[in-house]
C-alpha positions as CSV (number, residue, x, y, z in Angstrom):
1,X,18.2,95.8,-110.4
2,X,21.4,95.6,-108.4
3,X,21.0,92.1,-107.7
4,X,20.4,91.4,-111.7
5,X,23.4,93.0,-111.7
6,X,25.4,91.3,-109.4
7,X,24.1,88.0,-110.8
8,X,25.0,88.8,-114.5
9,X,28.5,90.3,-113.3
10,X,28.7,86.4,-111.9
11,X,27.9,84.6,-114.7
12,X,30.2,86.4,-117.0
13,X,33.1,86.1,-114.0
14,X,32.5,82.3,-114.1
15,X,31.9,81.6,-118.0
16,X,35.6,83.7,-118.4
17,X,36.7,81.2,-115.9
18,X,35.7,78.3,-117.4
19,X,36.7,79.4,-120.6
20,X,40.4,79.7,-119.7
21,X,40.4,76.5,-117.5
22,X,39.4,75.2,-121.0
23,X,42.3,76.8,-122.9
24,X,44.6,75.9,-119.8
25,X,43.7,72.1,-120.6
26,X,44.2,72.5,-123.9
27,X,47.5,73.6,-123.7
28,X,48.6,71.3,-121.2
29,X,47.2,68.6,-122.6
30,X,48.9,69.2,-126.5
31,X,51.9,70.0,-124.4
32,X,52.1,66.3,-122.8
33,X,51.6,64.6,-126.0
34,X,54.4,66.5,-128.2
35,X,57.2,64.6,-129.6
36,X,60.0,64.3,-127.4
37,X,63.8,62.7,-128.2
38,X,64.7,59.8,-126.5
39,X,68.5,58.9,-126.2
40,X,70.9,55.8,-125.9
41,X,74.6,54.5,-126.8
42,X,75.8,51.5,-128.7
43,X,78.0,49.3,-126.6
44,X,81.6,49.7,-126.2
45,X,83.8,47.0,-128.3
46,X,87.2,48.7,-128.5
47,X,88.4,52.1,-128.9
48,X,87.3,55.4,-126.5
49,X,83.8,55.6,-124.7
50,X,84.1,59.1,-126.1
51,X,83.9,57.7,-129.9
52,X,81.0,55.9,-129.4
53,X,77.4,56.0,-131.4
54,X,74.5,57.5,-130.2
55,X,70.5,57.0,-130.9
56,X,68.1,59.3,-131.5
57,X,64.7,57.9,-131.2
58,X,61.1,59.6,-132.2
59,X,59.2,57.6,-129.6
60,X,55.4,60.4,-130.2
61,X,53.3,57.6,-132.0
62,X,51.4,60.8,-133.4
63,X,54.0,63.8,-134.3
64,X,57.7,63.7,-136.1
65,X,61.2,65.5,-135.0
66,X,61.2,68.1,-138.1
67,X,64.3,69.9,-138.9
68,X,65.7,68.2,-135.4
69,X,69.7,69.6,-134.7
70,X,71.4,67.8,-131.9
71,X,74.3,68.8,-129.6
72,X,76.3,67.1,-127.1
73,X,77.3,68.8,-123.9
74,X,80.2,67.4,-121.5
75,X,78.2,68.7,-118.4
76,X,81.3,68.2,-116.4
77,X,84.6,66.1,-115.1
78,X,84.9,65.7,-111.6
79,X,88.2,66.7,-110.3
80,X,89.3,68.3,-113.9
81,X,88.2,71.9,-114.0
82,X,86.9,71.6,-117.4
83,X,83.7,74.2,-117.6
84,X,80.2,72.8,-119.2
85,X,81.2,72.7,-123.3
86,X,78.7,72.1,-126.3
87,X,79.7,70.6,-129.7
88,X,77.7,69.9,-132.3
89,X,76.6,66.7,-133.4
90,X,78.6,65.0,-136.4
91,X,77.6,61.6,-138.3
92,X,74.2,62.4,-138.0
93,X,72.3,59.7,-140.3
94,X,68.7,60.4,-140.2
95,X,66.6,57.8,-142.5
96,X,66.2,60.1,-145.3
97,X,69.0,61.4,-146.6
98,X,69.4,64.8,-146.4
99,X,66.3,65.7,-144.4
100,X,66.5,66.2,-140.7
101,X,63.4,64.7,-139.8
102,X,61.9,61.8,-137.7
103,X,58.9,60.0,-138.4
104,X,57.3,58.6,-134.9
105,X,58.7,55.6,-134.1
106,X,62.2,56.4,-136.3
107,X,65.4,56.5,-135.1
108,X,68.9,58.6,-136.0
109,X,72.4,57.7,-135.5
110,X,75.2,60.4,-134.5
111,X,78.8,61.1,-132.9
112,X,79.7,63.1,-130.4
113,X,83.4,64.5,-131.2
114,X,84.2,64.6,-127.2
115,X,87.8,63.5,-127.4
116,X,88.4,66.6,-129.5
117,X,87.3,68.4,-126.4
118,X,88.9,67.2,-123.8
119,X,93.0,68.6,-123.8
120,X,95.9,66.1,-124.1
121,X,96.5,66.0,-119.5
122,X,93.2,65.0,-119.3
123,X,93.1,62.7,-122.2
124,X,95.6,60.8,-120.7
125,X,93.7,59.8,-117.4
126,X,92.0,56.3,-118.2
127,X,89.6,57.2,-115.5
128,X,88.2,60.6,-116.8
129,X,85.4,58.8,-118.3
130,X,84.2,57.0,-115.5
131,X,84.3,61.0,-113.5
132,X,82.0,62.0,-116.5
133,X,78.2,63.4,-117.2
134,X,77.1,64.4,-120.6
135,X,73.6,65.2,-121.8
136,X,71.9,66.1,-125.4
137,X,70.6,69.2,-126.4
138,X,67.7,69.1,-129.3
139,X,66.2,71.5,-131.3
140,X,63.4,71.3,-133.9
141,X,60.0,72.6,-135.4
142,X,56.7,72.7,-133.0
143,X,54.2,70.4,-134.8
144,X,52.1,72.0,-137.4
145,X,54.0,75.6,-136.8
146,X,57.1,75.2,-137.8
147,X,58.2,78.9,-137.3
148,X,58.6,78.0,-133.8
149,X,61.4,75.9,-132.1
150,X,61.0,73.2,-128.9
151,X,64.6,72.2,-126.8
152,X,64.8,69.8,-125.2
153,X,67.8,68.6,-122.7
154,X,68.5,65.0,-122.2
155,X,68.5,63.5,-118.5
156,X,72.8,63.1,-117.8
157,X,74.5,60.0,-119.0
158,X,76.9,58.3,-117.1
159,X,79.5,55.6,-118.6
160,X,78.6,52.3,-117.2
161,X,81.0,49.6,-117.1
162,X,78.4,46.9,-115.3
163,X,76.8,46.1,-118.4
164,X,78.5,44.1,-121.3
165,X,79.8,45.9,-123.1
166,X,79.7,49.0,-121.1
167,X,77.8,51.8,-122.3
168,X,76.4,55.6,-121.5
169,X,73.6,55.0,-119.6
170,X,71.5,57.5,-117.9
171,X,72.1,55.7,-114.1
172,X,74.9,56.4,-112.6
173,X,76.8,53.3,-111.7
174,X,77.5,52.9,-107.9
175,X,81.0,52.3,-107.7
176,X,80.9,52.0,-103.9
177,X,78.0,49.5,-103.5
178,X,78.6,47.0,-101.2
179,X,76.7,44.2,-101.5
180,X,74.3,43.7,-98.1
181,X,75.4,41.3,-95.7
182,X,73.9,37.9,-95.0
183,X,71.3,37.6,-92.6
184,X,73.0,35.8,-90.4
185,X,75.7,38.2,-90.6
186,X,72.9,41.5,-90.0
187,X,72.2,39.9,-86.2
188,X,76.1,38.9,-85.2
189,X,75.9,35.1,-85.4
């Protein structure tokens, strides 16, 4: 009788198991597949890199960005004290007018208003972009329950001047790469 016990005790113990593993996968496996914003900047022609035009991108082929609010965050400028700040998005232009939505595979245009940020000594460094990181903060509707809310933060952008024309990109440039020596210059001859 104990040992029916036992064994029943053990089934039930490893059915309960299995059973959550199940849910576990589940979870993790919705979780990999919902949508997710993916960011990048027009070129710079003339005018500020702080003025430039950002994209948006739904790239879930399954699942759209509903009711999708961005922010822009100056993470920081090295050497200029100014603390972590977060404006909203302006310009946003989503391809339906007046609905903050993206369809997979759609894409949204916005402006950051950085400059607006940044006080007049800094401003007039031309080298405080080049010592800055900003990011992209996201919020909209978990698929199919909208009464819940993902965020998302962006990897850091970096301005990069290596391109043409320069843009944010999220690399950091290397501004003291030194190109590797020759060869025949690695062994002294």
């Amino acid at each position: 009788m104990l040992a029916r016990d036992g064994a029943h005790l053990l089934r039930q113990t490893v059915i309960a198991v299995v059973v959550l593993t199940a849910i576990a996968g589940v979870a993790v496996g919705l979780w990999s597949i919902r949508p997710t914003p993916a960011y990048s900047s027009e070129g710079l022609i003339t005018g500020s890199p702080f003025d430039l035009t950002f994209k948006v991108e739904n790239e879930s082929p399954w699942f759209e960005l509903a009711n999708l609010s961005i922010s822009c965050i100056v993470d920081h400028i090295r050497a200029s004290g100014l603390p972590p700040t977060r404006v909203e998005a302006k310009d946003v232009r989503f391809p339906a007018r007046n609905v903050p939505t993206l369809q997979p595979g759609e894409s949204a245009t916005f402006t950051c208003p950085f400059r607006a940020l940044i006080g007049h000594p800094i401003n007039n460094d031309p080298d405080i972009v080049r010592r800055s990181e900003i990011y992209f903060h996201a919020e909209y509707d978990v698929p199919f329950v909208r009464s819940f809310q993902i965020t998302h933060n962006s990897a850091h952008f970096f301005f990069d001047t290596r391109p043409i024309p320069p843009r944010w990109a999220v690399t950091q440039p290397q501004a003291d790469a030194q190109p590797s020596p020759a060869p025949d210059q690695r062994r002294g001859e």
